[in-house]
C-alpha positions in Angstrom: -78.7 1.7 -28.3 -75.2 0.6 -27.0 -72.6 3.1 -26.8 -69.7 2.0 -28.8 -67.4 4.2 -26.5 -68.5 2.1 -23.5 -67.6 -0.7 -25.0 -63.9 0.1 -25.9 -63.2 2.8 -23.3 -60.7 1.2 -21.0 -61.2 4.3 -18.5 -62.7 6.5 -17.5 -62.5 10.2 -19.4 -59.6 12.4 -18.3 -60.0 14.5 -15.4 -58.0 16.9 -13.4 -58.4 17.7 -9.8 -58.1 21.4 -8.7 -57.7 22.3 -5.1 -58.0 26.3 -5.0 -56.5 27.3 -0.9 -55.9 30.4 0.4 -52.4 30.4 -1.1 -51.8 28.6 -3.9 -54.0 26.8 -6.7 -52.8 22.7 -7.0 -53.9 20.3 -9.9 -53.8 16.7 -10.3 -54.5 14.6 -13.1 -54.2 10.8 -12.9 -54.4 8.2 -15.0 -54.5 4.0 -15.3 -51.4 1.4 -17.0 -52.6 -1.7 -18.2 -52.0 -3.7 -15.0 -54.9 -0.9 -13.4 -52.4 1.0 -11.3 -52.5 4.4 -10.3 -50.3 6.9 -12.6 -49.5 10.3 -11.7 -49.6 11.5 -15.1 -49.3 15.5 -13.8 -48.8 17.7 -10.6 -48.6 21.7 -10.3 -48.9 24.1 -7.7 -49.3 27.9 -8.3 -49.2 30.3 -5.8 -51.4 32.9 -5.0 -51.5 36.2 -3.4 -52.6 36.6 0.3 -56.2 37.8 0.3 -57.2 36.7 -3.1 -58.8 33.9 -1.9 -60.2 34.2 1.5 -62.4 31.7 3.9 -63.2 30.0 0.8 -64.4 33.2 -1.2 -62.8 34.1 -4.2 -62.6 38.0 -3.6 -59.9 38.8 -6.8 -61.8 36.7 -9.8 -59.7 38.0 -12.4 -55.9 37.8 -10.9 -57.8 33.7 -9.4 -58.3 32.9 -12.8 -55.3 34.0 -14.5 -53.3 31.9 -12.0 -55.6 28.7 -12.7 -54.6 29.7 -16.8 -51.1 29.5 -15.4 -50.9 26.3 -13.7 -52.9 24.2 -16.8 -50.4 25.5 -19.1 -47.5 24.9 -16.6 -49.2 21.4 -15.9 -49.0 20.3 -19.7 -52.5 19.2 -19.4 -54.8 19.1 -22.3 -57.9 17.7 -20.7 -60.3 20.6 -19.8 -62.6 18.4 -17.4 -62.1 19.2 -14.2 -63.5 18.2 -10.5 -63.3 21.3 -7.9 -64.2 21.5 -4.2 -66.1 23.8 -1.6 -64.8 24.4 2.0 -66.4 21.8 4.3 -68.3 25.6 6.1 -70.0 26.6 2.5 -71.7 22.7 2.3 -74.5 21.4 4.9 -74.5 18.1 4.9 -77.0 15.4 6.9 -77.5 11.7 6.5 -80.6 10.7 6.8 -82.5 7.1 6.8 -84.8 6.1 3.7 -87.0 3.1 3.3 -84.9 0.4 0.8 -86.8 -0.5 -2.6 -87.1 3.2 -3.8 -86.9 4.1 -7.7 -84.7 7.3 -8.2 -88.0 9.3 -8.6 -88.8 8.3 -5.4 -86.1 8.7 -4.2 -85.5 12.2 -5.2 -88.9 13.6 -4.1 -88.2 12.1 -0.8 -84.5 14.0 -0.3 -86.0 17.1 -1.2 -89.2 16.2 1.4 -86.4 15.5 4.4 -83.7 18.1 2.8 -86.6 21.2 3.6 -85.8 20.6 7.9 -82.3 20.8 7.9 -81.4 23.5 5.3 -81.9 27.3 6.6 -82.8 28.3 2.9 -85.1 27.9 0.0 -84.3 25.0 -1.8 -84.4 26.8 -5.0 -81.6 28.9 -3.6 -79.3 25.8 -3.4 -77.5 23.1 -5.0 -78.5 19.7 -3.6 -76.9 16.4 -4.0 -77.3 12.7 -2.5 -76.2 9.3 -2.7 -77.0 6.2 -1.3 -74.0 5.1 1.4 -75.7 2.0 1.8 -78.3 -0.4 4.4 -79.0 1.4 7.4 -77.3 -0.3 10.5 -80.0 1.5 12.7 -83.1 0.2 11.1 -83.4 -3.1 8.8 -84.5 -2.7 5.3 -84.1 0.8 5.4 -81.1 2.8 3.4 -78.8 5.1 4.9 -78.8 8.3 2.2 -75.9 11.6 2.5 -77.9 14.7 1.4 -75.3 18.1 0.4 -76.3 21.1 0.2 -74.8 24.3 -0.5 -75.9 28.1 -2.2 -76.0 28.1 -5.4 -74.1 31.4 -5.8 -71.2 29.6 -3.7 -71.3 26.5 -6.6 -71.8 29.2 -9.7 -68.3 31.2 -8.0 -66.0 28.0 -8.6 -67.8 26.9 -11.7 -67.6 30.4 -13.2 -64.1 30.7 -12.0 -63.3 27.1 -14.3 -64.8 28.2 -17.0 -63.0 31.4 -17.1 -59.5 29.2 -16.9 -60.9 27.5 -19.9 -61.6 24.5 -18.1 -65.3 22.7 -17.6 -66.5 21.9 -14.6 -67.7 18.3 -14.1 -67.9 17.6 -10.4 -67.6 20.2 -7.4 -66.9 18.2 -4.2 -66.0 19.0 -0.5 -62.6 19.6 0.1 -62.9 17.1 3.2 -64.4 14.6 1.6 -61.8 14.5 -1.3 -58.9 14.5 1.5 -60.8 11.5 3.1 -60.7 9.8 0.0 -57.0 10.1 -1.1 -55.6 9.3 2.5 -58.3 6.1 2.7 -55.7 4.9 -0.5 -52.9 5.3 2.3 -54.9 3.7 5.4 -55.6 0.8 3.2 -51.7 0.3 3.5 -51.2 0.3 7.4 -51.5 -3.2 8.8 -54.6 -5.3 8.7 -55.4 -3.1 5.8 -56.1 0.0 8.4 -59.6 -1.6 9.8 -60.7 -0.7 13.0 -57.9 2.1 13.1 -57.9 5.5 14.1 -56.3 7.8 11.9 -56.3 11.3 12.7 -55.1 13.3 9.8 -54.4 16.9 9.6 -54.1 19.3 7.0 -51.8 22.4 7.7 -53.1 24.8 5.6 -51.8 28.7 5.4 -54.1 30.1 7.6 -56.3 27.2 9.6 -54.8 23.4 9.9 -57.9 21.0 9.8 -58.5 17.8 12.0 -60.2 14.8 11.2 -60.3 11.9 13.2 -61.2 8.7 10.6 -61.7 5.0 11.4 -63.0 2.5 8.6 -64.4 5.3 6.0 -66.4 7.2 8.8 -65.4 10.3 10.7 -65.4 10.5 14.3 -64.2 14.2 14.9 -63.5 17.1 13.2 -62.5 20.2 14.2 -60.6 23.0 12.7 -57.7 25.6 14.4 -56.6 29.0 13.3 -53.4 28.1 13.2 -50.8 27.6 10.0 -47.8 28.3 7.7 -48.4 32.1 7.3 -47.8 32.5 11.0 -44.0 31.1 10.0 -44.1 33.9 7.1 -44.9 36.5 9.9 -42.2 35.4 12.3 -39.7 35.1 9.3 -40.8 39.7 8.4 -40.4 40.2 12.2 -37.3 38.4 12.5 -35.5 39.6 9.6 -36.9 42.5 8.4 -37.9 41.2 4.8 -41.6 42.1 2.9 -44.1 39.5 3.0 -43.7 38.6 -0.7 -40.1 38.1 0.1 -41.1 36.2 3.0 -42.9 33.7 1.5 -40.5 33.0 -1.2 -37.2 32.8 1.1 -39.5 30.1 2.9 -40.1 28.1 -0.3 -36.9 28.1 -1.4 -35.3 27.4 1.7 -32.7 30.9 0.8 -32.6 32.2 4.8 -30.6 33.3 7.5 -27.9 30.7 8.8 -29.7 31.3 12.6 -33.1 30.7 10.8 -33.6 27.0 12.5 -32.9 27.6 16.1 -34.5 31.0 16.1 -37.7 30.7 14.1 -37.9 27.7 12.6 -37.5 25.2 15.9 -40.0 27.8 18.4 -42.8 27.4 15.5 -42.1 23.4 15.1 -43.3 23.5 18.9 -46.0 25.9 18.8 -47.4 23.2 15.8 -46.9 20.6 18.0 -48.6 22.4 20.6 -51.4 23.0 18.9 -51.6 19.2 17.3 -51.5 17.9 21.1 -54.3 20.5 21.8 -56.6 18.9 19.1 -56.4 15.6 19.9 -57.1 16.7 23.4 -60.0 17.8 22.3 -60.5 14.8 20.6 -60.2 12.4 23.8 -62.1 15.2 26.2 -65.8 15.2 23.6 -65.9 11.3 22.4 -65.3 8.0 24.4 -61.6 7.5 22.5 -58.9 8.1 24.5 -56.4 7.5 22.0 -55.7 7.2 18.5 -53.7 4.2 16.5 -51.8 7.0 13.7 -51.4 10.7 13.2 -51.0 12.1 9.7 -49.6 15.2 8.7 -50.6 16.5 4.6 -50.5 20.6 3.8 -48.4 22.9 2.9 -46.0 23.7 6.2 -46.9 19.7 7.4 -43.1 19.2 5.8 -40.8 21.0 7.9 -38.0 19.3 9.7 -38.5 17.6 12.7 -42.2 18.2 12.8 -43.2 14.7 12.3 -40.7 13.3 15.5 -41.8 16.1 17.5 -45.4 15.2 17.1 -44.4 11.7 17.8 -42.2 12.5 21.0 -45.2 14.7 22.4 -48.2 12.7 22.0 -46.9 9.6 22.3 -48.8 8.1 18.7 -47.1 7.4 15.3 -47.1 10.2 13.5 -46.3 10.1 9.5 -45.8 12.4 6.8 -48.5 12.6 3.8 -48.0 11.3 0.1 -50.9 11.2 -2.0 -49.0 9.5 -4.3 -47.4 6.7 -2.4 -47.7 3.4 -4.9 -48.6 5.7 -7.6 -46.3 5.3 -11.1 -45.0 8.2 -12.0 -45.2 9.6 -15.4 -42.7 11.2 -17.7 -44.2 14.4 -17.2 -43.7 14.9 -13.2 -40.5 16.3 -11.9 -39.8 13.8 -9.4 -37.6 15.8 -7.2 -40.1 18.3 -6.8 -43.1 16.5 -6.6 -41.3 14.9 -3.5 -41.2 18.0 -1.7 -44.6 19.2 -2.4 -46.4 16.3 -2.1 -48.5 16.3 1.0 -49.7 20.0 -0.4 -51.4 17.6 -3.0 -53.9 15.6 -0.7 -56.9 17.7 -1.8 -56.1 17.7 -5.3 -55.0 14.2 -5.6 -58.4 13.4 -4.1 -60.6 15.3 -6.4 -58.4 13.6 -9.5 -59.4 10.2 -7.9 -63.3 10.9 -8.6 -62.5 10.2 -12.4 -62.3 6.5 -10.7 -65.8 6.8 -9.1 -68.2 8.4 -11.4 
C-alpha cells in the first residue's frame, strides 16, 4: 500500500534539535522554502544552574526538565519531535569492515557478532546502532559499517528527561557527530568547496573546550581540555567581589566594571589562546600533519572580543568565528539581533535539527 503522506509530504516531519550542556539547554528547529533552502524557523537558549547537569549526567531531573518546559514555550515551537545527544565519553563507537551484498538481517546478526569484542558490557545492557558509511577503501567488495553503542540507562536519562518536557524523543545522537555535521554545511563554503582541508574546530564549552581536527567528513584528532567560560565567571567573583549567579549574568549581559577588559577579560583571551595553541600542538606532535588549512571557534565564551585575531596572530592559521546558521533564511519568529550573538552556542543544536534532513 502507498502512503498518501509520502506522496504529498514536501519534507520531512518537524523536528527540533536539543543540545542539553552543562550550562544552558539550546533548541533548534529548522525548516525548508520552496527553492529547498535552509530556514531557521526557531532558536532558544535557557540557562541552567551550575551542577545540574554534570559530565553529561543529569543529577537535578526535575529543576533539567522544568528548564527544557521553559525553553519550548519560550521557542514558540509546537512540534514535540525532537533529536537529542550523548557526550562523545557515554558512546563507544568502532567501525568495522563487512562483506558487501548483505540483507539487513544479515547484516544485523553480524554487528551484534563483531559489536560483542569491543563493548565491555552485555549487549542487553546497551543501546546499539549502525550504519553503513559506505565500500571499504581497505578491502574491495567489502563495506565499511559505524557500530554505537552506549548503556541503556545513559539513553533512557535523556529520553525520560524529553518526555517529561512533553516532548518525544525520535533520535538521540552524539554531540560530536551533530557538531561535525552542522560545521561540514560551513566547510562546504571555504574554497574548493573545503576538500582536502583541515579544519580544526573547537567548541568552548563552560567547563571543557573540545577539539576536533576534520578533513573531507573524517576526523583526524580529537582531544578534549578542561578549560572554559566558567573559569571567566571565577575570575569575574575574585575580581569583583560579586556571587556566582551574579557572575554569570553580568557576563551575559555585558553590565561590568569599566576596568573589566584589561583586567580580566584580555589575561583570559590569552590564557584561551594558550590553551588553543597547546591543542594543536598536540595535534602536530601525535599525527604526521604539521599544520592545519582553518581554525574554527563555536561555544558559548568562543565570542569574546579579540579571541578570534589573537588565535590568528598566535598560531599563525585563519581562525573564524562559528554560525550555524550562515546561508540560512531566517524566519519571522527569530530575533535576529540576538540570535547573532548567541549563535556559535547553537552548533550542537543546529546539528541535531539538521537530522530531520537525513532520516
Amino acid at each position: 500500500m502507498i502512503s498518501l503522506g509520502a506522496l504529498f509530504s514536501r519534507q520531512p516531519e518537524p523536528m527540533l534539535g536539543l543540545d542539553v550542556s552543562s550550562s544552558s539547554v539550546k533548541l533548534v528547529e529548522l525548516g525548508r522554502n520552496k527553492a529547498g533552502q535552509l530556514v531557521l524557523e526557531r532558536c532558544a537558549i535557557e540557562p541552567l544552574e551550575r551542577g545540574w547537569v554534570s559530565d553529561g549526567n543529569i543529577e537535578k531531573f526535575d529543576e533539567v526538565a522544568d528548564a527544557v518546559r521553559r525553553l519550548v514555550k519560550k521557542s514558540g515551537a509546537k512540534t514535540r519531535h525532537v533529536a537529542m545527544a550523548l557526550p562523545p565519553s557515554a558512546v563507544i563507537t568502532k567501525k568495522i569492515v563487512l562483506p558487501g551484498g548483505l540483507n539487513d538481517v544479515e547484516l544485523e546478526m553480524q554487528v551484534e557478532a563483531e559489536a560483542n569484542q569491543y563493548i565491555p558490557f552485555p549487549l542487553d545492557e546497551v543501546s546499539l546502532d549502525f550504519c553503513v558509511v559506505g565500500p571499504s577503501t581497505a578491502s574491495a567488495g567489502d563495506v565499511d559499517v559505524l557500530i554505537a553503542a552506549a548503556r541503556r540507562e545513559k539513553v533512557q536519562d535523556i529520553q525520560g528527561l524529553a518526555e517529561a518536557a512533553g516532548l518525544k524523543p525520535v533520535i538521540v545522537d552524539v554531540e560530536s557527530y551533530a557538531s561535525r555535521l552542522a560545521a561540514g554545511r560551513l566547510i562546504e563554503n571555504l574554497p574548493d568547496k573545503g576538500i582536502g582541508t583541515i579544519v580544526a574546530l573547537f567548541e568552548v564549552g563552560a567547563l571543557t573546550t573540545s577539539m576536533q581536527v576534520i578533513r573531507d567528513d573524517e576526523v583526524l584528532y580529537e582531544r578534549d581540555q578542561a578549560f572554559g567560560g566558567a573559569q571567566l565567571t571565577q575570575l569575574i567573583v575574585r575580581q569583583y567581589g560579586f556571587s556566582l549567579e551574579e557572575a554569570e549574568s553580568k557576563k551575559r549581559s555585558g553590565e561590568l566594571p569599566e576596568d573589566y577588559e584589561s583586567t580580566v577579560l584580555r589575561p583570559f583571551v590569552e590564557s584561551m589562546v594558550q590553551e588553543i595553541g597547546r591543542a594543536l600542538q598536540f595535534f602536530f606532535t601525535s599525527t604526521p600533519h604539521n599544520k592545519v588549512d582553518y581554525v574554527m571557534l563555536a561555544g558559548g565564551s568562543a565570542a569574546l572580543p579579540g579571541l578570534t585575531e589573537a588565535v590568528t596572530q598566535q598560531t599563525g592559521f585563519p581562525c573564524s568565528l562559528v554560525n550555524p546558521f550562515d546561508g540560512m533564511e531566517i524566519g519571522d519568529g527569530v530575533r535576529l539581533k540576538r540570535m547573532t550573538r548567541e549563535a556559535p552556542s547553537y552548533l550542537t543544536s543546529c546539528g541535531l535539527a539538521l537530522r530531520r534532513f537525513l532520516l
